[in-house]
C-alpha positions as CSV (number, residue, x, y, z in Angstrom):
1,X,-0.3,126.2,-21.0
2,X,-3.8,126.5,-22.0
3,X,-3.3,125.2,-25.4
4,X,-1.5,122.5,-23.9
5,X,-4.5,121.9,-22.1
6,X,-6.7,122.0,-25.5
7,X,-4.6,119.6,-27.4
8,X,-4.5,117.2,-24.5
9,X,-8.8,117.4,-24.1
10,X,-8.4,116.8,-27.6
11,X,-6.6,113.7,-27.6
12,X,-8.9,112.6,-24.5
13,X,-12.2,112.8,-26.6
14,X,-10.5,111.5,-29.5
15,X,-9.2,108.3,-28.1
16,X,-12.8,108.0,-26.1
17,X,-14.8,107.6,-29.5
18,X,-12.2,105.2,-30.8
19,X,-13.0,103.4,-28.0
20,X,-16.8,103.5,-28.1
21,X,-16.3,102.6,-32.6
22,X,-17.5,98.6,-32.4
23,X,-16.2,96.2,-35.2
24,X,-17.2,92.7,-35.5
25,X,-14.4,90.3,-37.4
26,X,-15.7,87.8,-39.7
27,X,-16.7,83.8,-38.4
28,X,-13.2,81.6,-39.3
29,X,-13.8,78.6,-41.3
30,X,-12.6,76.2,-38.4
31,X,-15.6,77.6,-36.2
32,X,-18.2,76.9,-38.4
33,X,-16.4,72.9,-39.4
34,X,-16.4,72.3,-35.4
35,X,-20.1,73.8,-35.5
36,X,-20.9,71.4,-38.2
37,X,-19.6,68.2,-36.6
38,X,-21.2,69.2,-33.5
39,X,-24.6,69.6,-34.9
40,X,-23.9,66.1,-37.0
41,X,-23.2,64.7,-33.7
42,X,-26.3,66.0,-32.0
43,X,-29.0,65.7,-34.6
44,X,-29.0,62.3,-34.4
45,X,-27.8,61.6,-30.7
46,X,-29.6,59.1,-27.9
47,X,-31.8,57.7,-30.8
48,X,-33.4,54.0,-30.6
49,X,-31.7,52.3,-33.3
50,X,-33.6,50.4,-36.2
51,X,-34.6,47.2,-35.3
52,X,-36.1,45.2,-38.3
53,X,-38.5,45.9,-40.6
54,X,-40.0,49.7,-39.9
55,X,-44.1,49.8,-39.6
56,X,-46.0,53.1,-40.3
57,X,-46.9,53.5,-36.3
58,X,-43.2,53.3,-35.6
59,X,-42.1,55.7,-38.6
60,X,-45.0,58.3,-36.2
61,X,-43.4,57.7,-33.0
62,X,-39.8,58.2,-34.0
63,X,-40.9,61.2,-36.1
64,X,-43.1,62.5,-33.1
65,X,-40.2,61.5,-30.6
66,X,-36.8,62.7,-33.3
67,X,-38.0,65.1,-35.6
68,X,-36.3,68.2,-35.3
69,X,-38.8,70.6,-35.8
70,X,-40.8,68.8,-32.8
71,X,-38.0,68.9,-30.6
72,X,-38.5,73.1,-31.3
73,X,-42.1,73.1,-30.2
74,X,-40.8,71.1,-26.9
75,X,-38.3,73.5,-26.1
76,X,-40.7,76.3,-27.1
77,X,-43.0,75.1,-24.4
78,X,-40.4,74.6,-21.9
79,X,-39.6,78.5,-22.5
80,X,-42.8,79.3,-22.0
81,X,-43.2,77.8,-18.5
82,X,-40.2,79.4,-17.6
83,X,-41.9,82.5,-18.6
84,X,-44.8,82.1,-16.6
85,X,-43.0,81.0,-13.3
86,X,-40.8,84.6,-14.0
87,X,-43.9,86.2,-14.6
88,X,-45.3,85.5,-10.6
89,X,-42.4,86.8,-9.4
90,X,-44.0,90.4,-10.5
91,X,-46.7,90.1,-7.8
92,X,-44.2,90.0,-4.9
93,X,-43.4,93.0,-2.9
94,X,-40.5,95.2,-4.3
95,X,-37.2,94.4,-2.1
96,X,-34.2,96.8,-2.3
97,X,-31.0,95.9,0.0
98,X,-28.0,98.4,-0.5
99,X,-24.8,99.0,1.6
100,X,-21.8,101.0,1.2
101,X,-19.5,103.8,2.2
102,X,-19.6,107.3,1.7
103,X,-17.2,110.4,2.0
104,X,-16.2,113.4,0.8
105,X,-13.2,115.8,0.4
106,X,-14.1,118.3,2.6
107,X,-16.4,119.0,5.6
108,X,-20.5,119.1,5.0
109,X,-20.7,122.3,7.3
110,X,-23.6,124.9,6.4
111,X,-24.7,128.1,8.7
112,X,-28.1,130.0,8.8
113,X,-28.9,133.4,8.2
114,X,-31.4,135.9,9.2
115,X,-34.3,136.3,6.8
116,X,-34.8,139.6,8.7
117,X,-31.8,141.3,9.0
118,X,-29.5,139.3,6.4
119,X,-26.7,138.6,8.9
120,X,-25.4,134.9,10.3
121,X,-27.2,133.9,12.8
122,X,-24.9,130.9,13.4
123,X,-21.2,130.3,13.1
124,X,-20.7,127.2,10.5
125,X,-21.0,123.9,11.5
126,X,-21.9,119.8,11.2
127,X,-23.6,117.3,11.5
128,X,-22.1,114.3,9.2
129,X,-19.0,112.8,9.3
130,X,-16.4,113.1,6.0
131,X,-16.7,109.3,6.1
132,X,-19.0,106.5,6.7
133,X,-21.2,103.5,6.3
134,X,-24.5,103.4,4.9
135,X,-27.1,100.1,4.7
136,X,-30.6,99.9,4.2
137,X,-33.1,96.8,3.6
138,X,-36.8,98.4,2.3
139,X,-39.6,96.3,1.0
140,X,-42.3,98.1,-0.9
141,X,-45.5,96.4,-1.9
142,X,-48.0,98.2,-4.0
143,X,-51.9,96.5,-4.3
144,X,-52.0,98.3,-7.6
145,X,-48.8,96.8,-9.1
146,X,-50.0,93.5,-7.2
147,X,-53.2,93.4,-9.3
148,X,-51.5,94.1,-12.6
149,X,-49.2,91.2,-12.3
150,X,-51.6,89.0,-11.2
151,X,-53.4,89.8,-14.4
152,X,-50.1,89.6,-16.6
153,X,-49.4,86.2,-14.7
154,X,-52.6,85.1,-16.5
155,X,-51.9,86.4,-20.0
156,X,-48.8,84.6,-19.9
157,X,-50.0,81.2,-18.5
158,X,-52.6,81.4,-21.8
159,X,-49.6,81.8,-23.8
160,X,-48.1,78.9,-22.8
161,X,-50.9,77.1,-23.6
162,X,-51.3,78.7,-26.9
163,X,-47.8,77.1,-27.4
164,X,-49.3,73.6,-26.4
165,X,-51.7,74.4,-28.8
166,X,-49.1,75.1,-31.6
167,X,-47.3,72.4,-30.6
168,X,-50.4,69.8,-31.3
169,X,-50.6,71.6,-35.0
170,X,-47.0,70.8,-35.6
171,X,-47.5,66.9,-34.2
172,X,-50.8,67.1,-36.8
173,X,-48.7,67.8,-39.5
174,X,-45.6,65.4,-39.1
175,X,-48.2,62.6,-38.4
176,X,-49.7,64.0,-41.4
177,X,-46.4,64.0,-43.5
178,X,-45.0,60.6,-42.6
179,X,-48.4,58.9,-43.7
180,X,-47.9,60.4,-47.1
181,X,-44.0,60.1,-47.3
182,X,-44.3,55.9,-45.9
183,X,-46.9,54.7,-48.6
184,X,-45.2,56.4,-51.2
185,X,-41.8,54.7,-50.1
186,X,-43.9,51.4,-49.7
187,X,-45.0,51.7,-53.4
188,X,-41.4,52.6,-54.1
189,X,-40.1,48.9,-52.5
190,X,-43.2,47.3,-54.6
191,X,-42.0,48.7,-58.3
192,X,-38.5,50.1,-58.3
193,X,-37.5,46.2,-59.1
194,X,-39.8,45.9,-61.4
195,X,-38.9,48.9,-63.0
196,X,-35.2,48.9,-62.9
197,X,-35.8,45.1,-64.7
198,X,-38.0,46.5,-67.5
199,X,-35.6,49.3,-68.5
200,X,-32.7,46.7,-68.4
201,X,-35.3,45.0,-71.0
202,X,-35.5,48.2,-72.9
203,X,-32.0,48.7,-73.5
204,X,-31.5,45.7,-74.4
205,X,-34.0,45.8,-76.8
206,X,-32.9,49.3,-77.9
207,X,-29.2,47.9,-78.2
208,X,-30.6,45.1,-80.7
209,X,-32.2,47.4,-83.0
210,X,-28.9,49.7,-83.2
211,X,-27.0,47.1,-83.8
212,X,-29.6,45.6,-86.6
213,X,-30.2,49.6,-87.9
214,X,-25.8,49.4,-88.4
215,X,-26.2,46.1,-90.3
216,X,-28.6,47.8,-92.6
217,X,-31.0,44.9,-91.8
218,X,-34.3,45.1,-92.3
219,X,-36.6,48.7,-93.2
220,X,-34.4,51.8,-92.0
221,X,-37.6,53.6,-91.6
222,X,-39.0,51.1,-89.1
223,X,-36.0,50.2,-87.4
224,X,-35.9,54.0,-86.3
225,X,-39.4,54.1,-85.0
226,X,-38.8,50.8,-83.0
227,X,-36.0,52.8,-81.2
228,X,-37.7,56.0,-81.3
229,X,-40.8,53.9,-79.2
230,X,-37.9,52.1,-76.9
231,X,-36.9,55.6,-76.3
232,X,-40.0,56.9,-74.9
233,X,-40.5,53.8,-73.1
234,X,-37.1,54.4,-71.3
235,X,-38.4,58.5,-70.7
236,X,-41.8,57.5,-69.0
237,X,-39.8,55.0,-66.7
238,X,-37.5,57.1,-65.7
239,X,-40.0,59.7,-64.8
240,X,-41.8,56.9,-62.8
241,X,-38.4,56.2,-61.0
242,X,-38.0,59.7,-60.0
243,X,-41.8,60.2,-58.4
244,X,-40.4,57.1,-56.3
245,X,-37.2,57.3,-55.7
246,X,-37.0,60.2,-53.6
247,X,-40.1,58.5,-51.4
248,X,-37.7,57.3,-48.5
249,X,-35.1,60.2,-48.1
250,X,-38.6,61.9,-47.7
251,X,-39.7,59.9,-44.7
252,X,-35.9,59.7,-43.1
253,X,-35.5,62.8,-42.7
254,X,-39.2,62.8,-41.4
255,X,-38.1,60.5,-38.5
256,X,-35.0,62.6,-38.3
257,X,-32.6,59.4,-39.3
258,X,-29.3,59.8,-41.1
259,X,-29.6,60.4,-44.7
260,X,-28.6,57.5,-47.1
261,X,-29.4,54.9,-44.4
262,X,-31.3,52.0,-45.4
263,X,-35.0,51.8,-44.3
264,X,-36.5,48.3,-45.0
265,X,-40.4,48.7,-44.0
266,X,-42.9,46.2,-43.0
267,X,-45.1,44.5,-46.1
268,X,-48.3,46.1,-46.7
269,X,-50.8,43.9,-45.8
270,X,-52.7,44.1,-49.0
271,X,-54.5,47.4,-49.4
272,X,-57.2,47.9,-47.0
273,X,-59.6,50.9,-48.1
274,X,-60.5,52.8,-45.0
275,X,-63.9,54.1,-44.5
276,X,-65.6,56.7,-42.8
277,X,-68.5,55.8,-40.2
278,X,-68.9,59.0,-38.3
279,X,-71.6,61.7,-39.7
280,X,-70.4,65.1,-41.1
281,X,-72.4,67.5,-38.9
282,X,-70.5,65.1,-35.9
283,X,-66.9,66.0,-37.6
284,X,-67.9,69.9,-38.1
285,X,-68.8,70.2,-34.6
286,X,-65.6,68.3,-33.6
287,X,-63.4,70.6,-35.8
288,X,-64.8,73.7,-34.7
289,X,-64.1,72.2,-30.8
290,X,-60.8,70.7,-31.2
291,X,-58.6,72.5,-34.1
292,X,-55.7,73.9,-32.3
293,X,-55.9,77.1,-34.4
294,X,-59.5,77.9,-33.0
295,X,-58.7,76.7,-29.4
296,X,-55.6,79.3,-30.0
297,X,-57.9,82.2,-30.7
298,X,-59.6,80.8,-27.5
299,X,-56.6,81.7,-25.4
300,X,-56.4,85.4,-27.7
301,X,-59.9,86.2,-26.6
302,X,-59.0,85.6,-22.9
303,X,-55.9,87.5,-23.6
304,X,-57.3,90.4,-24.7
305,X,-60.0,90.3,-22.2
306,X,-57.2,90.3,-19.8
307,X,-55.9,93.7,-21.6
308,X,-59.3,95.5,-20.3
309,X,-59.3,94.9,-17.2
310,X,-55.2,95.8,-17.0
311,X,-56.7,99.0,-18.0
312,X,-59.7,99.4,-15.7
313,X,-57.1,98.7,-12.7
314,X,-54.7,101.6,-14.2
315,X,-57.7,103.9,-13.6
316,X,-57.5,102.8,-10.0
317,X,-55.4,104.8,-6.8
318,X,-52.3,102.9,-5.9
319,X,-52.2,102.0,-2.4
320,X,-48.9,101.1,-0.8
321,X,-47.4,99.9,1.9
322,X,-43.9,100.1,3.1
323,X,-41.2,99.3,5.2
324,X,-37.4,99.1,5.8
325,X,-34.1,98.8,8.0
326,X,-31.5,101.6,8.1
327,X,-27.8,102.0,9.6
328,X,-25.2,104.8,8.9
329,X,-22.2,104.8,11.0
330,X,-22.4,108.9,11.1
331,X,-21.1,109.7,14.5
332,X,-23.4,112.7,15.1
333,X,-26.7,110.4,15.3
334,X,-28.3,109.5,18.0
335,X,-29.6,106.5,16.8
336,X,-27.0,105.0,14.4
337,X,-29.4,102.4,12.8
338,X,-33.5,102.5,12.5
339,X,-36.7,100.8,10.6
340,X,-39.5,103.0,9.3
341,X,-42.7,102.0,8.0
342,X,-45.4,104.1,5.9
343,X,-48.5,103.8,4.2
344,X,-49.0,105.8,0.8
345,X,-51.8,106.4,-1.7
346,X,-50.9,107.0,-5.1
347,X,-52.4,108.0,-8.3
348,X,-52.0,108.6,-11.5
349,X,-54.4,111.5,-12.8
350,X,-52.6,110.9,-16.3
351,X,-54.6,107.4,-16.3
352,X,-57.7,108.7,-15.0
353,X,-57.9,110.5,-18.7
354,X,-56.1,108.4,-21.1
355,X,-57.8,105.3,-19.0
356,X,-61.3,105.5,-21.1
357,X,-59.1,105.3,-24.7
358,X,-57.1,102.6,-23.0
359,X,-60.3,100.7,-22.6
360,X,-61.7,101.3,-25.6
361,X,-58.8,99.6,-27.6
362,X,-58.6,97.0,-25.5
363,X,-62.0,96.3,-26.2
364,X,-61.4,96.7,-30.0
365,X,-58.7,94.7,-29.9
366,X,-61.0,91.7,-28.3
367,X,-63.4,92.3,-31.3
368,X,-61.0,91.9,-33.6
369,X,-59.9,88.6,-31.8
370,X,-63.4,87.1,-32.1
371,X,-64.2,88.5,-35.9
372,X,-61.0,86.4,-36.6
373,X,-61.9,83.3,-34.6
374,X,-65.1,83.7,-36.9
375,X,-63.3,84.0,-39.9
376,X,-60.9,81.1,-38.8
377,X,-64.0,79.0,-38.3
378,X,-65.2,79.5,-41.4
379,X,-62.1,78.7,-43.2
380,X,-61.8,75.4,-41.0
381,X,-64.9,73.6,-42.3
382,X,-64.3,74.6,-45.8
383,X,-61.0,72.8,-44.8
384,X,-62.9,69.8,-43.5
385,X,-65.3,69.3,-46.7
386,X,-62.6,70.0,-49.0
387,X,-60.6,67.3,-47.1
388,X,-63.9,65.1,-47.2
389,X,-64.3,65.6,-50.6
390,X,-60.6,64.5,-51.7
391,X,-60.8,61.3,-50.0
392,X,-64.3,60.5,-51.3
393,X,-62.1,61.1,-54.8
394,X,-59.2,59.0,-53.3
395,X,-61.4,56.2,-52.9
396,X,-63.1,56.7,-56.5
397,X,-59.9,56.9,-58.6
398,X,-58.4,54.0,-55.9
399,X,-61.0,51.8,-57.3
400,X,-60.8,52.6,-60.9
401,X,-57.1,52.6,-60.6
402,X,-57.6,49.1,-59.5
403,X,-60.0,47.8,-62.4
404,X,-57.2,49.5,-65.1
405,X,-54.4,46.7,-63.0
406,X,-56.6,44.1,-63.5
407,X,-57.8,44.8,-66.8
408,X,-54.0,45.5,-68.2
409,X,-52.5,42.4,-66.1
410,X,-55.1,40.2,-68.4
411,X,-54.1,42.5,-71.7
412,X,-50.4,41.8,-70.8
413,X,-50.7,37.9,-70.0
414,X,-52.4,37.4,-73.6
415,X,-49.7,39.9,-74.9
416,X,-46.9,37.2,-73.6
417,X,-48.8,34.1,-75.1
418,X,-48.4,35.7,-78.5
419,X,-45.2,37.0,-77.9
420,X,-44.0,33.6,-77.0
421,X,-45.8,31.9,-80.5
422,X,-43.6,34.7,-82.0
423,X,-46.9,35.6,-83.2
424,X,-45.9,40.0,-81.8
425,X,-42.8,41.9,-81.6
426,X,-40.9,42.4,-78.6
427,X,-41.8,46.2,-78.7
428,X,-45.5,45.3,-78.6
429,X,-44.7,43.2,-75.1
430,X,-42.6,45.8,-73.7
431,X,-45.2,48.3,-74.3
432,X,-48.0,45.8,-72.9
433,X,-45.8,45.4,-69.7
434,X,-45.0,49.1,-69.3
435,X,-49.0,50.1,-69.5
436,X,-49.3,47.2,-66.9
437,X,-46.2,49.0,-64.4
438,X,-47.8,52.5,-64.8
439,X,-50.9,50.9,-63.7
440,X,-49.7,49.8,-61.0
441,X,-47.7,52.6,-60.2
442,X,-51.0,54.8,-60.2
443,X,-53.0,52.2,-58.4
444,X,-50.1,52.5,-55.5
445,X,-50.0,56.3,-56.0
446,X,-54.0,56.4,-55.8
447,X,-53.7,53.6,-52.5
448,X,-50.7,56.4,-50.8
449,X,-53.0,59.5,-51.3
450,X,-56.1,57.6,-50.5
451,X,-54.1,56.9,-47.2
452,X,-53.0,60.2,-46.9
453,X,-56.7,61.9,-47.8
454,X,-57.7,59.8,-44.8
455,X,-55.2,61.3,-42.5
456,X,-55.8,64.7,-43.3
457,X,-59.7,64.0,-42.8
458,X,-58.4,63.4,-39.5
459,X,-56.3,65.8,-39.3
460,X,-58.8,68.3,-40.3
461,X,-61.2,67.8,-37.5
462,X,-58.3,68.2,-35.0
463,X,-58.5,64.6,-33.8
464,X,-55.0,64.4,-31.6
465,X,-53.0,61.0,-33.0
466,X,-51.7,60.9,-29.4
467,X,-53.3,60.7,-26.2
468,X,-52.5,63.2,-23.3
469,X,-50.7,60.7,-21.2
470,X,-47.9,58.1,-22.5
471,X,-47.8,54.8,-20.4
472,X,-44.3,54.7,-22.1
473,X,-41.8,56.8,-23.9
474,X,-40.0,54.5,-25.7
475,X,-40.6,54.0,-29.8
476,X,-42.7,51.2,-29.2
477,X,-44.8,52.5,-26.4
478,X,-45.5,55.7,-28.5
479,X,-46.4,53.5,-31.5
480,X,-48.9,51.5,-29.7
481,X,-50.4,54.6,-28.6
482,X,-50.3,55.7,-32.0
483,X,-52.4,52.4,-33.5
484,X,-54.8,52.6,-30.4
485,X,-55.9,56.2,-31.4
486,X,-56.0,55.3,-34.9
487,X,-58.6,52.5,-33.7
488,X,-60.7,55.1,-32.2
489,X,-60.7,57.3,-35.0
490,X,-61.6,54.0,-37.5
491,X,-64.3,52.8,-35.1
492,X,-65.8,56.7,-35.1
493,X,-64.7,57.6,-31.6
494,X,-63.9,61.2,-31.1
């Protein structure tokens, strides 16, 4: 019998770990295809659509307003709200309700015996019925745990805010981004005609001279030069095609719009070199006020400052108060149901000596928040001059770029006088016209960073490209706002 006994708490403990082993099958195919159309559906759900030629403020406000990695930051902050209103909830009083029933097999019956002469002093008996029903309703509220809440309340209302302040960074750099991706898709439109039309030229041109090099017209020598040069023509424009082909899928999926649709944007109204009318020292003190990374360590500093005086309350008694509602059904009571109420210090002497170490690293750790903020800073203005410095080279190699256009449009007008009197090659032209288009495509390329130098100068001092209130949330309301802040920025508003 009592190996029977074995071999069945065997077969018990066995079949409990089998039970407690986890295994996780594999994702099927069909899950992740439904996933997929879902997220296709909602990537690009309860968007504005395009209507008519697309500006730069509007390529901002749908990439503020649509892109994806914004719509993270927004949620992010949401989070964090909730976390703060949770994080109240820690300075209420402690509320416990609990109601059941209890019994047992057998009778709670106890007797007492003589410490004297060791014999029963009274015959067994009770007090409890086998069954009944227990409730109680107690509230307990500690000033101790009170304080401490209050305090972690705090910390997490900064962190929140330190998520606002993230969340500007992020805005900073897709405002950032779309500026550079939009005038390098505008200088895209301008030349990808003109280039697609001169390598149609080339192999043409190429195609002639094969066909003369098979005829054995003319020297053999030459004739593979000519195509050797047509060649190389055809590589630099297709390298040039590249740099600016790729310009728009850049800025759609910036502004979080399906990719392959076709963006037409707004003519450039000539090209408008921006200038700078506010003093350095002005723009260092601005960036060391208003860069979300600083204004983060900000919210660090009052964090950990928070941390030392979490610990300088540990050190502190507990006092608490309490208070509660009882009922058990047991027959025997007098008084079946009650409240009580108490008052209690508490403390403890554990803090009182790990409380000075406890201070002493939260102090440490706020050191080590402000050496950073330091160091941060630093690192900030050297941003800011660097920043300054490329777009005082934008606007030099702008300029330049613009006397090699004019100077190669002249070169390749005289080029197609002579070419016309027969008086040149074709090869001769098509090199004079491909110097002109790589001109042009590094006085457009010089214009887009010039643009974006600017916007990083901008972005650099931590200058916000929106305002803290919309009137509107609509594309065109955001882009408004967008162009009005711009203004400010131009006109040396900060």
């Amino acid at each position: 019998m009592s190996r029977q006994k074995q071999l069945f708490a065997v077969s018990l403990l066995t079949l409990a770990i089998s039970g407690c082993a986890v295994t996780s099958q594999p994702i099927d195919h069909s899950v992740s295809e439904q996933r997929a159309q879902q997220d296709l559906r909602t990537m690009f759900k309860d968007q504005e659509p395009l209507s008519g030629p697309l500006t730069l403020h509007e390529a901002m406000a749908r990439a503020v307003k649509y892109n994806l990695e914004g719509r993270l930051k927004v949620m992010e902050e949401a989070m964090a709200q909730r976390q703060v209103d949770l994080a109240t909830f820690d300075m209420l009083p402690r509320m416990a309700l609990s109601a059941g029933y209890a019994g047992r097999s057998n009778v709670s019956a106890s007797s007492s015996e003589s410490i004297r002469t060791g014999t029963q002093s009274l015959e067994p008996s009770t007090s409890l019925d086998r069954d009944r029903r227990v409730a109680d309703l107690t509230m307990v509220w500690n000033v101790l745990d009170f304080g401490v809440g209050y305090v972690n309340a705090k910390q997490q209302s900064d962190r929140r805010l330190i998520v606002q302040e993230r969340r500007r960074k992020v805005v900073h750099t897709i405002i950032q981004d779309v500026r550079s991706a939009y005038w390098r898709a505008v200088a895209a439109d301008r030349l990808l005609g003109q280039i697609d039309s001169l390598m149609a030229r080339v192999d043409q041109a190429s195609e002639n001279s094969r066909r003369l090099s098979d005829q054995r017209i003319g020297d053999i020598i030459q004739t593979l030069s000519y195509q050797r040069a047509l060649i190389e023509a055809t590589r630099q424009l297709e390298e040039q095609r590249r740099a600016l082909s790729l310009a728009k899928t850049e800025l759609a999926t910036l502004i979080n719009l399906p990719l392959g649709t076709e963006i037409e944007l707004a003519p450039a109204a000539g090209y408008q070199v921006p200038q700078l009318t506010i003093d350095l020292s002005q723009l260092e003190q601005a960036a060391l006020t208003h860069r979300p990374e600083l204004r983060e360590q900000d919210y660090e500093t009052r964090i950990s400052a928070a941390e030392t005086r979490k610990a300088m309350l540990r050190l502190l008694p507990g006092l608490e108060f309490s208070a509660g509602a009882h009922y058990d059904s047991n027959s025997f009571l007098v008084n079946q149901s009650w409240a009580d109420y108490g008052v209690k210090v508490t403390w403890n002497l554990f803090n009182v000596l790990s409380g000075p170490a406890a201070i002493d690293a939260a102090k440490a750790g706020q050191a080590v928040v402000e050496a950073r903020r330091q160091a941060m800073s630093m690192a900030i203005l050297a941003q800011l001059h660097v920043a300054n410095a490329n777009f005082r080279e934008a606007q030099r190699q702008f300029a330049t770029s613009q006397e090699l256009v004019s100077l190669d449009s002249q070169i390749v007008e005289q080029l197609r006088n002579r070419y016309q009197v027969q008086s040149i090659g074709e090869l001769e032209l098509i090199q004079g016209e491909l110097n002109t288009l790589q001109a042009d495509l590094r006085r457009d390329l010089a214009y887009a960073d010039l643009r974006s130098s600017y916007g990083q100068l901008a972005a650099s001092v931590g200058f916000d490209p929106l305002p803290e209130s919309l009137a509107s949330n609509s594309i065109d309301g955001i882009a408004e706002a967008l162009a009005s802040r711009e203004a400010q920025w131009q006109s040396g508003q900060l």
